[in-house]
C-alpha positions in Angstrom: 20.2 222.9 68.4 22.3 224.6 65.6 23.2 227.8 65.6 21.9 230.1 62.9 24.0 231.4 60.2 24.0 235.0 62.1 25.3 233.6 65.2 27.9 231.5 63.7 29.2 234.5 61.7 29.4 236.6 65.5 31.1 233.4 66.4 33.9 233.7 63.7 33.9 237.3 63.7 37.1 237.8 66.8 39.1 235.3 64.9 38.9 236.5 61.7 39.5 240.2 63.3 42.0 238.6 65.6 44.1 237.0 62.2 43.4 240.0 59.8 45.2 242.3 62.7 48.1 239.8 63.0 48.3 240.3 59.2 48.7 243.9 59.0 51.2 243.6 61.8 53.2 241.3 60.2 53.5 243.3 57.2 54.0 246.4 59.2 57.4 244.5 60.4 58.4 243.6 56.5 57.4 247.0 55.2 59.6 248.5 57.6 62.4 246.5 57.2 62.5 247.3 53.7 61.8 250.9 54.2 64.9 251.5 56.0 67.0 248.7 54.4 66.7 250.0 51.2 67.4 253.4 52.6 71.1 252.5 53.9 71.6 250.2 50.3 71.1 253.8 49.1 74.0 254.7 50.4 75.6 251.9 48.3 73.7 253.8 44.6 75.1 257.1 45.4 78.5 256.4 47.1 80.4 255.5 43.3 79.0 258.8 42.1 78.5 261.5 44.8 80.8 260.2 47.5 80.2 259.1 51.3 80.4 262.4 53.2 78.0 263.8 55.4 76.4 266.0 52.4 75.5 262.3 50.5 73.8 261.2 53.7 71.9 264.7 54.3 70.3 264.2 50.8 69.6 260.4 51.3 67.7 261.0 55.3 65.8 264.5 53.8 64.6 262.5 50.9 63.3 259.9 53.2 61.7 262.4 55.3 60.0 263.7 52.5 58.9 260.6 51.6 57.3 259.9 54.8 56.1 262.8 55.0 54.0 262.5 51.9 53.3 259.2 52.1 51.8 259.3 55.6 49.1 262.3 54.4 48.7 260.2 51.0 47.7 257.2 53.0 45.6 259.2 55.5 43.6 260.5 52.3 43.1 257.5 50.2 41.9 255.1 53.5 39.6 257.4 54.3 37.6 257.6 51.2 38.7 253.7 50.5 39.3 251.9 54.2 40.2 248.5 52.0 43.9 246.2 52.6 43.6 246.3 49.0 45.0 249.9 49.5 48.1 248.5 51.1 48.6 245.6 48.5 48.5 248.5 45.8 50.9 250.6 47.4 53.4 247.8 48.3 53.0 246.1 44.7 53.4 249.9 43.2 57.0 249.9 45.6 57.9 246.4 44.5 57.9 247.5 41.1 60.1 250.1 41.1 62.6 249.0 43.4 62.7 246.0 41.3 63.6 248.2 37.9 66.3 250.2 40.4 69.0 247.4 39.4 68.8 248.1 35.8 67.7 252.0 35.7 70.4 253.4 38.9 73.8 253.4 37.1 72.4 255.1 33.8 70.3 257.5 35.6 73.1 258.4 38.1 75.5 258.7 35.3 73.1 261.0 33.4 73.1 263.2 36.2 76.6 263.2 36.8 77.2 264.7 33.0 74.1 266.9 33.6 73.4 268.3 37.0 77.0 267.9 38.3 78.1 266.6 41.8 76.6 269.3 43.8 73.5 269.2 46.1 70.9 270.0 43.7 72.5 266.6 41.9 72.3 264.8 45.2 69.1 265.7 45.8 67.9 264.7 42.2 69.8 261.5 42.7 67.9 260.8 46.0 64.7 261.6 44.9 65.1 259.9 41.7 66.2 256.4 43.8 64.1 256.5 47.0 60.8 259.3 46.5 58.8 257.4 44.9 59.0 253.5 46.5 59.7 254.9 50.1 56.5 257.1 49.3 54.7 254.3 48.3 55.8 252.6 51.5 54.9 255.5 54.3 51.1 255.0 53.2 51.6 251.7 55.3 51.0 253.0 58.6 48.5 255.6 58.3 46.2 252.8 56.5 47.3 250.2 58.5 46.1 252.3 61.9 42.5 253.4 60.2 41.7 249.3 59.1 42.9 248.0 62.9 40.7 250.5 64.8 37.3 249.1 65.8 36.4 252.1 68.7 37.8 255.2 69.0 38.7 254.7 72.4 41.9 252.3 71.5 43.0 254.8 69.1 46.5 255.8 71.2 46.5 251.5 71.3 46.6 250.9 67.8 48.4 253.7 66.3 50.9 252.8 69.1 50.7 249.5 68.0 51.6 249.9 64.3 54.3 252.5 64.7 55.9 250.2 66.9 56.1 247.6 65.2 57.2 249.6 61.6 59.8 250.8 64.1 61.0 247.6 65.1 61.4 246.6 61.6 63.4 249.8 60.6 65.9 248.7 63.2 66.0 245.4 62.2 66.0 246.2 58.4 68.9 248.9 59.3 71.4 246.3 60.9 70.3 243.4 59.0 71.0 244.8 55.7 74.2 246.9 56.9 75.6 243.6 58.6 74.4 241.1 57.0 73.6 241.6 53.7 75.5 244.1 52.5 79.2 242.0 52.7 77.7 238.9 51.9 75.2 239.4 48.3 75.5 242.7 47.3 73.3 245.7 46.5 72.0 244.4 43.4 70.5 241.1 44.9 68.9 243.1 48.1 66.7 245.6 45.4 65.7 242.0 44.2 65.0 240.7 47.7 63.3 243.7 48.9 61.1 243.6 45.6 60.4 239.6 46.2 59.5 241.0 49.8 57.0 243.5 49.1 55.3 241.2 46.3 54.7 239.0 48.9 53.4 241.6 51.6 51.1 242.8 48.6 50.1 239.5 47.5 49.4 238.7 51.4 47.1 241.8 52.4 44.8 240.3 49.3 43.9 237.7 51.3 43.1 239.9 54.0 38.5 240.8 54.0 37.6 243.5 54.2 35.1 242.6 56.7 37.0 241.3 59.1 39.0 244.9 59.7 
């Protein structure tokens, strides 16, 4: 006897949870990757203009921080007035934008600085904030989102929010020694931006995909 169109759709309904989480996972490895990637290829904007010493990399991890920090009670807001994957395409898209106008936009803008603020740590901070607040904001609404569309029962929360963070955590490791090691000796800062832009066009591209339904 066939089944009736409300069965079948109970039928479908672990898969499609089961490959929408795998999604979100996925990108919560790229996103994180990129995230802390494109924080040490920082390092490689500011160094010409503002040096290497510990006072360069104070205002590089603080600005991250901050990021992080606003990007995590950003996401929390927005997902739960608009619990959509659409919320993570349009942040990763918005991120892939602007670190794909870095390239063009750092040496001017670090230069300007330079003649204007001076080398000192208001011009570091400046500097920071002008390369890595707004993308690496953009990119700490992953999790926060990511955790609110994977939770089906409030008794997996600890599971899931677990879940994500690990995983964003695995990928800033690998995104650390990948593009320090890797990357960094081999194409240059100016082709990672590109990469990391290519990257997060895809992970935005990739969460449309995603129903809403099946979160």
């Amino acid at each position: 006897m066939a089944r009736s169109a409300s069965e079948r759709s109970a039928a479908e309904q672990p898969l499609a949870h089961w490959l929408a989480d795998a999604a979100v996972l996925a990108n919560a490895f790229l996103v994180g990757s990129v995230l802390m990637g494109f924080e040490m290829l920082g390092s490689r904007y500011l160094f010409p203009y503002f040096g290497g010493g510990i006072d360069t990399w104070a205002g590089l991890i603080s600005t991250v921080l901050a990021a992080l920090t606003l990007g995590y009670f950003i996401g929390g807001m927005v997902v739960d007035r608009h619990p959509s994957p659409r919320v993570i395409a349009a942040a990763c898209a918005l991120a892939a934008l602007y670190l794909a106008l870095v390239p063009v936009t750092a040496d001017p803008v670090m230069g300007w600085l330079m003649d204007h603020v001076g080398d000192g740590p208001g011009a570091i901070l400046t500097a920071a904030a002008a390369l890595l607040l707004a993308p690496l904001t953009c990119l700490g609404m992953f999790s926060p989102v990511a955790v609110r569309l994977m939770l089906r029962s409030t008794h997996h929360t600890g599971r899931v929010a677990g879940l994500v963070y690990g995983v964003s955590t695995i990928g800033n490791i690998f995104g650390t020694l990948f593009t320090t090691f890797a990357l960094i000796p081999t194409i240059g800062s100016r082709a990672i931006t590109y990469l990391d832009a290519a990257v997060l066009a895809v992970s935005a591209l990739s969460m449309l995909f995603v129903s809403r339904r099946a979160m």
